[in-house]
C-alpha positions as CSV (number, residue, x, y, z in Angstrom):
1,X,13.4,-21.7,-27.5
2,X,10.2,-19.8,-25.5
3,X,8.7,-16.9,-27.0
4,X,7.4,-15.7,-23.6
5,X,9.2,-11.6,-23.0
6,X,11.1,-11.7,-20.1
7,X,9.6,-9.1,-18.4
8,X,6.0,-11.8,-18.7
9,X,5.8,-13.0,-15.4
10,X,4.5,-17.2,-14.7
11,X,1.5,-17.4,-13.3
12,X,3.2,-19.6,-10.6
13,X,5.6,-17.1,-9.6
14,X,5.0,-14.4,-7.2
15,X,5.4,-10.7,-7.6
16,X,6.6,-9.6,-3.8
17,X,6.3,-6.3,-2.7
18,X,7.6,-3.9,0.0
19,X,5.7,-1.0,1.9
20,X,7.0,2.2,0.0
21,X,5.2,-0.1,-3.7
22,X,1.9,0.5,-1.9
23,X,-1.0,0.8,-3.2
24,X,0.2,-2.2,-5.2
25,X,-1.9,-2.5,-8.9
26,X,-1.7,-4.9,-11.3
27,X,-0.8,-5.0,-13.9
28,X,2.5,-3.4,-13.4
29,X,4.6,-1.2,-15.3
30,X,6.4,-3.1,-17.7
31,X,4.0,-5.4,-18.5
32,X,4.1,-6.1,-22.1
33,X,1.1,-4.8,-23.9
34,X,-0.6,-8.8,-24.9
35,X,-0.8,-9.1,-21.1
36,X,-2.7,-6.3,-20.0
37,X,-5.6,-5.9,-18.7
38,X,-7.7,-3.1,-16.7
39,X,-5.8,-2.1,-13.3
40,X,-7.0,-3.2,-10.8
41,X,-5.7,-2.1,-7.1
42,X,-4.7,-5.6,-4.9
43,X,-5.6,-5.5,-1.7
44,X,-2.3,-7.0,0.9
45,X,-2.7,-5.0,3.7
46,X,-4.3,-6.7,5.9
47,X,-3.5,-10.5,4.9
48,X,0.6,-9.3,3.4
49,X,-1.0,-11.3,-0.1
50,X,-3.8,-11.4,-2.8
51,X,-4.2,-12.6,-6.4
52,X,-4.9,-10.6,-9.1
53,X,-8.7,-10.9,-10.2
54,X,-7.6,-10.8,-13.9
55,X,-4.7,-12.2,-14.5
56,X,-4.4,-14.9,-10.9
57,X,-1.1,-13.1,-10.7
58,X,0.6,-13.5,-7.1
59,X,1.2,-10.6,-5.1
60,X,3.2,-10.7,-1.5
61,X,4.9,-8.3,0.4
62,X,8.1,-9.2,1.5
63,X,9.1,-10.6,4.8
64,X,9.5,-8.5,7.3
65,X,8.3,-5.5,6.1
66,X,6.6,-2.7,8.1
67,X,3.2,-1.1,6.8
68,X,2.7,2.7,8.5
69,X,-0.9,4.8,7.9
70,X,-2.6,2.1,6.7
């Protein structure tokens, strides 16, 4: 039986993201309050994916999606 809250995210899992989420921050709402840390804003505009400095946690935006004014 895992402790781990299902809203936790593995840090081998990755968090995607579409346009209208953006700025993306981490970490998100939801996060249970053992796993926060400051926010911090993650940068995927240019390469569509980052990690988060604190936590390593993967951030992607999903396939196909169209970024406008940035």
């Amino acid at each position: 039986m895992s402790s781990t809250p299902k809203s936790a995210i593995p840090k081998d899992q990755t968090i995607y993201v579409e346009a209208k989420d953006l700025p993306v921050f981490c970490p998100r709402p939801g996060t249970p309050l053992w796993n926060m840390h400051p926010r911090v804003y993650i940068e995927i505009v240019q390469t569509g994916k980052s990690l988060c400095p604190y936590c390593g946690a993967a951030y992607e935006l999903k396939e196909g999606e169209k970024i406008h004014g940035h």
